[in-house]
N, C-alpha and C positions, 0 to 999 in steps of 0.2 A: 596675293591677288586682291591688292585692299583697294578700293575706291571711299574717301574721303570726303567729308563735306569743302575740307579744307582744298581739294581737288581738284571738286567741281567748282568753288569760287576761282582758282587761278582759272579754268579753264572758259568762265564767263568774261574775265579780263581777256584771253585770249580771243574769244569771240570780237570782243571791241573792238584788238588791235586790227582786225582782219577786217572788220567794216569800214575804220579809219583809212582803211591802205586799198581801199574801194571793192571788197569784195560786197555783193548787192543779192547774192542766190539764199532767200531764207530757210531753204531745206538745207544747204549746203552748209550755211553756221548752224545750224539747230544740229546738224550729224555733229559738227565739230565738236558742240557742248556735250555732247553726250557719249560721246569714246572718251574712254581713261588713255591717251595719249603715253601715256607715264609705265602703262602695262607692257608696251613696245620697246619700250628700253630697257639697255642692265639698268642696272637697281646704281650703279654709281652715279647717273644720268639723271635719276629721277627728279631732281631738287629742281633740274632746269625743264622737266617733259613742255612747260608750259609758254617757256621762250617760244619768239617766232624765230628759230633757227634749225637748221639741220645736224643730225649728229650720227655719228660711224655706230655701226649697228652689227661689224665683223663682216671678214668674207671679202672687206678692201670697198663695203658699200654704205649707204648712209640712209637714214629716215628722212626725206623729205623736209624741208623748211615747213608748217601749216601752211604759209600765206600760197605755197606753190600747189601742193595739195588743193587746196578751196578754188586757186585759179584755176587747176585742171579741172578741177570736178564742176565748177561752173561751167566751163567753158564745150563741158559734153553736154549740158539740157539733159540732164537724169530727167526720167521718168518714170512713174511704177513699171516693174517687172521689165525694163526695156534688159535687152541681153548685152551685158558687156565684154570684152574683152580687154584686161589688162595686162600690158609686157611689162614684166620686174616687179614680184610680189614683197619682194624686203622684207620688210619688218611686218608686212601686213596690215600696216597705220591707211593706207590708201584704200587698199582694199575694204577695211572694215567701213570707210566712208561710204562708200558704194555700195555697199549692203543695205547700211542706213538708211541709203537712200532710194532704199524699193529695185535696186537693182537689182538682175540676176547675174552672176560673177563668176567668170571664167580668170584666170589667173594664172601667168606664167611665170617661172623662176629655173634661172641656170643653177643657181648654187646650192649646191644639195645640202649644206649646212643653214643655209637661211630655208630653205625650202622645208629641212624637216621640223625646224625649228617653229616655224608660221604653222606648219602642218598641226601641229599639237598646243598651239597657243590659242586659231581663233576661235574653235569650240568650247575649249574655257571662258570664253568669253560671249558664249552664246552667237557668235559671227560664225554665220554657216555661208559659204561661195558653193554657188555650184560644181566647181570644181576648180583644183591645187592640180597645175601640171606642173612636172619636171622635165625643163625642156629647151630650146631653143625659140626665143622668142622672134627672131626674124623671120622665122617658119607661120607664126599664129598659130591657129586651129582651128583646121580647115573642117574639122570634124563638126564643129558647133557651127558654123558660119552659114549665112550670111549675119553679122552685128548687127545691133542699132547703133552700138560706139566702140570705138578701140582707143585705150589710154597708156602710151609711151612712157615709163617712168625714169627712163635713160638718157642719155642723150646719143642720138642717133645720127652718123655722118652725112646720112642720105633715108630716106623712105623705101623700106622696106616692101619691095610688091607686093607680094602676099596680103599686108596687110593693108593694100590699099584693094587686093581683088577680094577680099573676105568681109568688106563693109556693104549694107545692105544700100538702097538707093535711097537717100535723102540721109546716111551716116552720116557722123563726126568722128574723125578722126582727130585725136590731139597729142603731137609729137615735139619734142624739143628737139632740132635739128642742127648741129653742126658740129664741130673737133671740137674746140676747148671751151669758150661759149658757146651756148642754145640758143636759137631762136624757136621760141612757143609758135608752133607751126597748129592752127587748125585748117582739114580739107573736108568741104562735104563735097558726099559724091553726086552728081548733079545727074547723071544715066551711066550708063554702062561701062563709056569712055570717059566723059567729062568731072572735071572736080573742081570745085571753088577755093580758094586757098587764101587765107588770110592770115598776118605776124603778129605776135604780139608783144616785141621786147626779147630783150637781152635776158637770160638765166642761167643756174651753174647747173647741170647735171654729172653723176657720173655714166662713164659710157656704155653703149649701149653696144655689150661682144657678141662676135658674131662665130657659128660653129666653133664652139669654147665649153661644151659637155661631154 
């Protein structure tokens, strides 16, 4: 569990590339700089943790690109202590950003192999979530709710009700939405019934299964 001076300079470069490609949320690079990225990966992976690309992480799932991570995580307006809800815990890379970022973190994972895996990873690493569900994320949790934000790490064929009824009034909801390509879906909920909904571009997720536990 080594964290590297040599580490943290790749992961400054990495901040760069992620300003250059218009990420603008300075909480959002400042989390970035300071997770060891590299601790999410096998140890085969490590040489690249600090590429902006995505890598298979077991389980037929992937860690995140950075640049997609920092757009999601921009794209919710973190604020201290706001309560989030995230479907598809992985590797845990997303999650730990969201901690960073003064969030309170709820987190879902179907796969009981990355689930227990994360499970025992992010307190080694001092990343405490509110709570690691083992579960179905099309469901949410209803138990925590109503959100300040819910963060889709899948790609989703459609929006999920639940988790458009489990957002608080004035949410963000940020979901990649379609079959084989995503479209970066965010929804605020505008009252009870209404929601605002804006795209933002083409992305790769993998999918988001449904009653698959």
């Amino acid at each position: 569990m080594k964290d590297t001076n040599k580490h943290q300079g790749l992961r400054n470069q990495l901040v760069k590339i992620l300003e250059e490609k218009g990420i603008t949320d300075k909480n959002v690079l400042s989390a970035i700089s300071k997770i060891p990225r590299h601790l999410f990966l096998d140890s085969s992976f490590e040489d690249f943790a600090y590429q902006d690309k995505a890598f298979p992480i077991g389980a037929d799932q992937t860690i995140s690109q950075p640049y997609t991570v920092a757009f999601q995580s921009q794209l919710l307006e973190v604020e201290k202590d706001h309560k989030i809800l995230e479907i598809g815990t992985g590797s845990g890379y997303q999650t730990a950003v969201l901690c960073k970022l003064g969030a309170v973190v709820y987190s879902i994972e179907r796969q009981n192999q990355l689930f227990k895996k994360t499970s025992l990873l992010l307190p080694k690493l001092s990343i405490r979530p509110k709570k690691l569900i083992f579960g179905d994320g099309y469901k949410g949790f209803s138990e925590a709710a109503p959100f300040d934000s819910i963060i889709v790490t899948a790609g989703a064929p459609f929006i999920p009700q639940p988790l458009m009824a489990q957002l608080k009034i004035g949410g963000r909801l940020v979901i990649p939405v379609g079959e084989n390509d995503q479209i970066m879906t965010l929804l605020i909920r505008k009252n009870e019934t209404q929601f605002e909904k804006h795209e933002f571009g083409d992305f790769k997720f993998v999918p988001l299964l449904e009653n698959k536990n």
